[in-house]
C-alpha positions in Angstrom: 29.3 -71.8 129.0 25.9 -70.8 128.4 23.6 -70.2 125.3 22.8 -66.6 126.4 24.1 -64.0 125.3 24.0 -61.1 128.3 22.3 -57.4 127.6 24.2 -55.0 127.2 24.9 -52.6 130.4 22.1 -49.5 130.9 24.1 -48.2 134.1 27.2 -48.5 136.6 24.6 -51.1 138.5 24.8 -53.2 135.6 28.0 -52.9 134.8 29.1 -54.1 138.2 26.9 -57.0 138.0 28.1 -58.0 134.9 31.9 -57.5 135.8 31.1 -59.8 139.1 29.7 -62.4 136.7 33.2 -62.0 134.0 35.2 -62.1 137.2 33.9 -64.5 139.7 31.4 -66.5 137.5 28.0 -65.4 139.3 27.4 -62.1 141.6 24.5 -62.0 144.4 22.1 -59.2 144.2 20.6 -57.8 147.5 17.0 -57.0 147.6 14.9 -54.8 150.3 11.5 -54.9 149.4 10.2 -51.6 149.1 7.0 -51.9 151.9 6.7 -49.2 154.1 4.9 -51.6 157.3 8.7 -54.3 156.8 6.0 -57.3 156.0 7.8 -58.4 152.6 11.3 -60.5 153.8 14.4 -59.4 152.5 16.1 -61.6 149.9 19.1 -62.4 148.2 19.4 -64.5 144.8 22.4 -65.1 142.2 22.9 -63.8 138.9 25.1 -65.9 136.4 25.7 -69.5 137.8 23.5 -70.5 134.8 25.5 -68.4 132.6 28.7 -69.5 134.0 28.4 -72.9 135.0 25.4 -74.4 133.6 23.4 -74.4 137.3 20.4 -73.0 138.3 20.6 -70.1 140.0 19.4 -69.6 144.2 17.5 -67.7 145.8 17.3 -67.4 149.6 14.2 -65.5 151.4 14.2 -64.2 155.2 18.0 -63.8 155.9 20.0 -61.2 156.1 21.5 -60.0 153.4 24.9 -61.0 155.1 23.9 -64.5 156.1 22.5 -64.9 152.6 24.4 -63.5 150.6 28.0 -66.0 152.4 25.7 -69.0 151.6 24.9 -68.2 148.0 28.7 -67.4 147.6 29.1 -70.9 149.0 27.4 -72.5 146.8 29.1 -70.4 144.1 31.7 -71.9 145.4 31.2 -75.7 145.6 29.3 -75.5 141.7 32.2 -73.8 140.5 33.7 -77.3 141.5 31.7 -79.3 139.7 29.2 -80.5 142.0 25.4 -79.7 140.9 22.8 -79.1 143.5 19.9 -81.6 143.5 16.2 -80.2 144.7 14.9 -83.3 147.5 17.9 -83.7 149.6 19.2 -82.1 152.6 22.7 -80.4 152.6 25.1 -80.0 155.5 28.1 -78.3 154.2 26.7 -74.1 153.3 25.6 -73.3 156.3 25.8 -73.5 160.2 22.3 -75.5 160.1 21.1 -77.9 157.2 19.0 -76.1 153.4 17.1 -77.8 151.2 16.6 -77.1 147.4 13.3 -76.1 145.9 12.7 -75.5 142.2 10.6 -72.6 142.2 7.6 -71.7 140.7 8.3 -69.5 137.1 5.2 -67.2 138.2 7.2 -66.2 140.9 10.0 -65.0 139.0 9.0 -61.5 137.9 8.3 -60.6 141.6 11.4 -61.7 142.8 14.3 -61.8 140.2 13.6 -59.3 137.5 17.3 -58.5 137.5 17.7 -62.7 136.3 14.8 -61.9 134.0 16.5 -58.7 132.6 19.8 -60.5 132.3 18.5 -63.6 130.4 15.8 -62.2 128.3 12.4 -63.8 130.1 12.0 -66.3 132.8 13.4 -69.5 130.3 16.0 -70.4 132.9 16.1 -72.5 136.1 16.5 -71.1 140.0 16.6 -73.0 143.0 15.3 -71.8 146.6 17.6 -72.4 149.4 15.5 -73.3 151.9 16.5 -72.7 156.2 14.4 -74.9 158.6 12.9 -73.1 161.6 15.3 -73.1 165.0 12.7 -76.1 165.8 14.6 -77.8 162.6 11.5 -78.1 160.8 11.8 -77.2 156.8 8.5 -75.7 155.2 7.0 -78.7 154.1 7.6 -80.6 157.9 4.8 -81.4 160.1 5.1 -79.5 162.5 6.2 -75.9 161.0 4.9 -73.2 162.6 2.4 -71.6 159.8 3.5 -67.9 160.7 6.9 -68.6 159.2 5.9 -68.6 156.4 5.6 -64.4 156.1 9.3 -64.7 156.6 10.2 -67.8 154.2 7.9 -67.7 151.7 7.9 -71.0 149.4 7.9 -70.3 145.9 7.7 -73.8 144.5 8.4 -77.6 145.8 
């Protein structure tokens, strides 16, 4: 178990959230940026796989919220095991194509997972970005990747 201690609950949002995270062990929260011209990706990141397990949590940028959201679960899933996900190697096994971990940048982290930064008091806490290669297979940091992806998959650290 974790050092934190969790905030208390301010609505029925947070109450949810904080019953996924006493029920299941983490719960994925569902972000639409709120950009009237659709340039900022959708996102979807986890909530309480630190808390629960020790892990970083993920973060996945430019999938649906369906695709994203079954692939964080998955790797809910296989930490709640005991295996830890390692940043630099490529994984087979949560999705139908190969991810790749990132550790991401901290100054990232009020822009995209306030609700983490709510739940454990300020940004002292790791998260991981599950990264999807292009249909070409080429990950962000590939030669190769087509520059324009990146408005869909940001990269918010290395």
């Amino acid at each position: 178990m974790s050092k934190f201690n969790l905030p208390d609950p301010e609505d029925e949002y947070d109450r949810a959230i904080l019953a996924d995270i006493e029920r299941v062990g983490w719960s994925v929260i569902q972000v639409n940026p709120d950009n009237a011209d659709g340039t900022e990706p959708l996102f979807s990141f986890s909530v309480g796989l630190l808390q629960t397990f020790d892990h970083p949590e993920i973060i996945m940028i430019g999938l649906s919220h369906e695709s994203a959201g079954a692939i964080i679960n998955e790797i809910g899933f296989v930490v709640e095991n005991g295996e830890r996900i390692k940043t630099g190697r490529v994984y087979e096994e949560f999705a139908g194509v190969p991810v790749a971990f990132v550790t991401v940048d901290k100054a990232h982290f009020k822009n995209y997972v306030g609700y983490a930064v709510w739940l454990y008091d300020g940004t002292d806490f790791p998260l991981f970005q599950c990264v999807w290669p292009l249909e070409s297979g080429h990950f962000p940091w590939d030669k190769g990747y087509d520059p324009a992806a990146a408005s869909v998959q940001p990269l918010l650290g290395k």
